[in-house]
Structure formats: C-alpha cells, structure tokens
N, C-alpha and C positions, 0 to 999 in steps of 0.2 A: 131222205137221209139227213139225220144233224150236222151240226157244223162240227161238230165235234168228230164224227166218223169221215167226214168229208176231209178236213185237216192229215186224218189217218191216212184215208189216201193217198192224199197230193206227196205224202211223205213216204209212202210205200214208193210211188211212181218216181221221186227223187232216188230213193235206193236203187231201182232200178238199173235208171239211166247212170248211179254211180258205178255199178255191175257192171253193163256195158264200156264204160268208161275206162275202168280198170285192165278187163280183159286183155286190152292190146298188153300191158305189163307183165302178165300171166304170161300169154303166149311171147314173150320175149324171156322168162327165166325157164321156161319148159320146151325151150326151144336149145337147152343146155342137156337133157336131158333126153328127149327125144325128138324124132324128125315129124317135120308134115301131117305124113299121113298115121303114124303111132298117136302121137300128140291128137289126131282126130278122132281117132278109132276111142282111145280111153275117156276123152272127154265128152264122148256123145253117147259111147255106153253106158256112162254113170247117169246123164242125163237122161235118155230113155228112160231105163231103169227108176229115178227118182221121179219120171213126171206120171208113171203107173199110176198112185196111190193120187197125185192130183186131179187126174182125169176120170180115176172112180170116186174121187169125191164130188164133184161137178156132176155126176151123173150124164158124164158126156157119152156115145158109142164109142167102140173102138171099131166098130164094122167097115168098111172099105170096100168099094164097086172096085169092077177092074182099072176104070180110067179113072179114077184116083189114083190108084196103085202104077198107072204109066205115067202120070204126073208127078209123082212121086218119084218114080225111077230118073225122070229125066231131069227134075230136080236136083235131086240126089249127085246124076253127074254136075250140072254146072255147080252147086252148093263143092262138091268137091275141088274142083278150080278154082272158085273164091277162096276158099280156107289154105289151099294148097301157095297161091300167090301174094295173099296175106300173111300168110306164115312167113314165110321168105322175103318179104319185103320189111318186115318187121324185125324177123333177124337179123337180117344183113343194115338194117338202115333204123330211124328211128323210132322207138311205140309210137311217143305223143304223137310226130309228124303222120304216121300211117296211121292212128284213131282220129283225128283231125280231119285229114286228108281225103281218107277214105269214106268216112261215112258223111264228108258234106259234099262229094261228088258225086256219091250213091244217087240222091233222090234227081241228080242234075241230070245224071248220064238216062237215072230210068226216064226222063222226061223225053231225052233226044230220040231214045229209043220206040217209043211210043209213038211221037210225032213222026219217023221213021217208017211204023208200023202204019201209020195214017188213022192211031185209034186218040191221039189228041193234033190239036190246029193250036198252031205259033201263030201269037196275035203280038202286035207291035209290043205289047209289055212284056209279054215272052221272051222274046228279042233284047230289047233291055236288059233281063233281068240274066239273059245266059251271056248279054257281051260283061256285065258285071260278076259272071261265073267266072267267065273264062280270064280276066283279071284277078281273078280271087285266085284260081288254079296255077296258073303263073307263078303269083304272090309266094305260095306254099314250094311250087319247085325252085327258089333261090334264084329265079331270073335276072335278079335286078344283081347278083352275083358275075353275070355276063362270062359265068365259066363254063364250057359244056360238059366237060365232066360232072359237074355238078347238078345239073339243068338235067342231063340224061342218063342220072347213076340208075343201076341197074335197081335198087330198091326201088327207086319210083316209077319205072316201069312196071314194076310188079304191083305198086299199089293202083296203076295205072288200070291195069288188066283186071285184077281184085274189083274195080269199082264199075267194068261193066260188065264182070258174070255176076256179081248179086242183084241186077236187075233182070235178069237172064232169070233168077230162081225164083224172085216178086212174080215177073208177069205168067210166068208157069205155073206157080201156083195159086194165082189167083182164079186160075180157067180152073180150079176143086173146085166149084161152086155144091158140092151134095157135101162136104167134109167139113168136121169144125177147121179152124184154122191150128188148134192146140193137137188135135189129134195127128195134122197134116204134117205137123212139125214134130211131130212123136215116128213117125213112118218117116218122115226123111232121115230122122234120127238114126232109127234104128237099117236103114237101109245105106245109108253113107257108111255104117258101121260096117256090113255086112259085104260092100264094096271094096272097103279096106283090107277086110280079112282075108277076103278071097284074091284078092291081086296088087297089093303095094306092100303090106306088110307080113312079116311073121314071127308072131307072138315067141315064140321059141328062143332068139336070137335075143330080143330084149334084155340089155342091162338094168333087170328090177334090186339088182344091189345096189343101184345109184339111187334108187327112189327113199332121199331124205324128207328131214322135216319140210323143210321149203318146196321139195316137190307137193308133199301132199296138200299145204296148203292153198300153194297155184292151183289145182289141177281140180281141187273140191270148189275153190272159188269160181274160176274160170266155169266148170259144169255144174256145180248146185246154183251159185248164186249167179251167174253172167247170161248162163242159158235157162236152167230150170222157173229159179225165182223170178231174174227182169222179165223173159217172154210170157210167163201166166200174168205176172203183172197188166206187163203191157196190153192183152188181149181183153184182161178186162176193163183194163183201159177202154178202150176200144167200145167195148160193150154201153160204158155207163157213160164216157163223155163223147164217145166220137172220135174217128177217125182224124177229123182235121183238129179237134182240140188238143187230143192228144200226140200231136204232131210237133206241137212246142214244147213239150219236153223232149224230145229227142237231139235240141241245138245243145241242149246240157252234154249231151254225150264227147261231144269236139274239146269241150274245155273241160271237161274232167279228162280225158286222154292227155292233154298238152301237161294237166297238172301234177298226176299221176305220175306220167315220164320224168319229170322235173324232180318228183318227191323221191322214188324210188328208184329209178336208173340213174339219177343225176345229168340228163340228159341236158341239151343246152339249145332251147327253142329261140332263136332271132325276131327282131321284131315284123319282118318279111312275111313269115308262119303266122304270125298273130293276126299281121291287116290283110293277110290274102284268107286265114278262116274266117274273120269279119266279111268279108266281100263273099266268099261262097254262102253262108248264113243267111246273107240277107238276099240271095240271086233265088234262093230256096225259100225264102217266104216269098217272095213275091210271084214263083211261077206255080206256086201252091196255097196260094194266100192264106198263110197260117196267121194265125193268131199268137203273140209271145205270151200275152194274158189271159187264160184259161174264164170262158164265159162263166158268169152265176149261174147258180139253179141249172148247172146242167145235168149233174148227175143223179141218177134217176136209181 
C-alpha cells in the first residue's frame, strides 16, 4: 500500500475514533427525545439496515450456525444493559465524564474479568498497572472532592455497571469463532432491535412530532457514523494493522468525549477527570502493551 493510501487510512481510523467520541453527545441530546431502550431500537435499526449494502460489498456471508445465533442472543441481552446504563448515566450525569470514564475502564474491568475467568495470569506489572487504574478511577469519581454524594452519585454507578457488561458482550462474542466479526455485530444489531420491540418498547406511543432537525442529525450521526462507519472502520482496522496496533487509536476516543462535552454541552470537566483519564490510559497500555505509535510497514 502507498504512503499516500496509508495516510488515507490512519485518517479514516482518526474519523473514527472522532464518531465514537462524539456519540456519548448524541446520546445525551436524544435522550431529550427518547428513552433507553427507543433511542436503541432506532439507532441500531438504521445501522443494521445501512451495514447491508457494506457487508455485500465485502463479499462477506450473512449465514449463521445456531451457536452463533445463541451468542448473539446472549450478547444481545448484556449489549442491552450496557446501552441501557450508559444511556442513563449519561443523562443523568455528564457525556465527556461517561465517554472518558467508560470506555478507559472497559478494557480494565475486561482484564479483571478474564483473570477471574482464569483465561489470563496478573504478573507483577499487572498489578502495577490496575493499582494505577484504580487511582485513575478514583481520579474520575471526584474523590479527592471527599463528598459522598458526589463520589457515589447515581450516574456513576451506572457508568460503573455499563463498564462491566460491555466486557460481558467482548468475551461472548469472541467464543463466534465461525462468524465475521462485521456480520456478528450486524445480528446483534438487528436482534437487540428485535428484543426492544418485542418487550420495552412500543413504537405506537412514540412522539415522532418531536423528531426535529437536531434529532435527525443525532440519531444519523450516532447510527451511520458512530456505529456503521467507526466499527467497519475499525474492523478493518484490525485486518490490515492488527489488533494491538489498532488499539492506540482507541485512547483518542476518552479525549474526544471530554472535548466534545466541553464544545457542545458546555459541560465543565475539572482537572481531577483529566489526571484520573491520564492514569486509566496508561494502566491500559501497560496491561495490554499497546503501542501509542502505530508500527511502519504494517499494513498490508
């Protein structure tokens, strides 16, 4: 590949991670307009729906054995409690701190859990790097505030909870070993949807005469660009650099949330929130030994 297409990437994969970054903003103004589990249902029907046409151009299957399809289901539920406790801790509290918050304790909690699972061994830098989480996590709940109110408001329990079911959806779907990963996230899609339809929401009862400009633009951004565009992105991510390379664009994601909140909600991050996402950042490269600098010649 040229340097020239390669540049194209790294700038696709910056878009990205700005998508995801953003989203928490979305689901904080479309959280004015609808609840949880609506807010899920329309934004993962438009995303199924638009990753069609990506996944026959890929020349991917859409086929599915059944234990796919029970992976998928069971996905499906915890994917639904993440979204559901994310939602809610985002409305009630703030984007930046919940994109921040959330997804640098994602990869921490999935570690605990694993080592849990006894499918990874905490070696002395392990240790290290989660007492340096767990200061980081701190940092972010306003500890050093010494209020408990504050320290145990009811949004950070919810991004609390949010950040260990989306390790709950990871290690579940990692056990699809016959499924692409695009397809697999195409079926949870569309079966989260189908979960919503049939028991939290009803489409009927919806105020679609509230649905303004500003809705439509959340709700296309948040599903075309946040989930359709970043995850094909990211996958082929995946494909051409690697797993762990492409693992260093994902620390973009905590400070485009912080910045985002800042730009658009006018939100007010302390500097507590900054040096405790600096300390989770770096507890996560070291117990994943990422790289911040993306190696040469790696994509292929």
């Amino acid at each position: 590949m040229s340097i020239t297409n390669k540049n194209i990437f790294y700038l696709l994969l910056l878009l990205a991670m700005i998508g995801w970054g953003i989203s928490c903003v979305n689901i904080k103004v479309l959280s004015r307009y609808l609840d949880e589990f609506e807010t899920m249902f329309f934004r993962f029907f438009i995303t199924a729906i638009t990753l069609i046409p990506i996944i026959s151009y890929l020349k991917i299957s859409f086929r599915i054995d059944l234990k796919s399809f029970l992976l998928v289901l069971l996905s499906a539920l915890a994917f639904i409690g993440y979204m559901k406790y994310y939602f809610l801790g985002t409305q009630l509290g703030s984007a930046g701190l919940g994109g921040a918050f959330v997804m640098t304790l994602i990869p921490i909690n999935t570690f605990i859990i694993l080592a849990l699972l006894r499918e990874k061994k905490i070696t002395k830098k392990d240790t290290l790097a989660l007492i340096i989480g767990a200061i980081g996590v701190t940092l972010m709940l306003n500890i050093l505030t010494f209020k408990v109110e504050e320290i145990f408001a009811t949004h950070n329990i919810y991004f609390i909870i949010a950040s260990v079911l989306w390790p709950m959806v990871m290690i579940i779907s990692s056990k699809a070993t016959n499924l692409s990963p695009i397809v697999f996230t195409f079926y949870l899609y569309i079966v989260t949807c189908v979960l919503n339809f049939l028991f939290f929401i009803d489409i009927t009862t919806v105020n679609y005469g509230s649905f303004d400009f500003v809705f439509w633009i959340n709700i296309l951004c948040i599903s075309v660009f946040a989930s359709t565009f970043s995850y094909t992105i990211y996958f082929m991510g995946i494909e051409k650099l690697g797993a762990r390379d492409i693992s260093s664009f994902l620390f973009l994601v905590p400070i485009f949330a912080i910045v985002f909140g800042i730009i658009f909600l006018d939100e007010k991050i302390n500097f507590s929130i900054i040096i405790g996402t600096v300390f989770t950042i770096v507890a996560v490269k070291i117990l994943n030994n990422i790289n911040f600098i993306p190696r040469k010649n790696t994509i292929r």
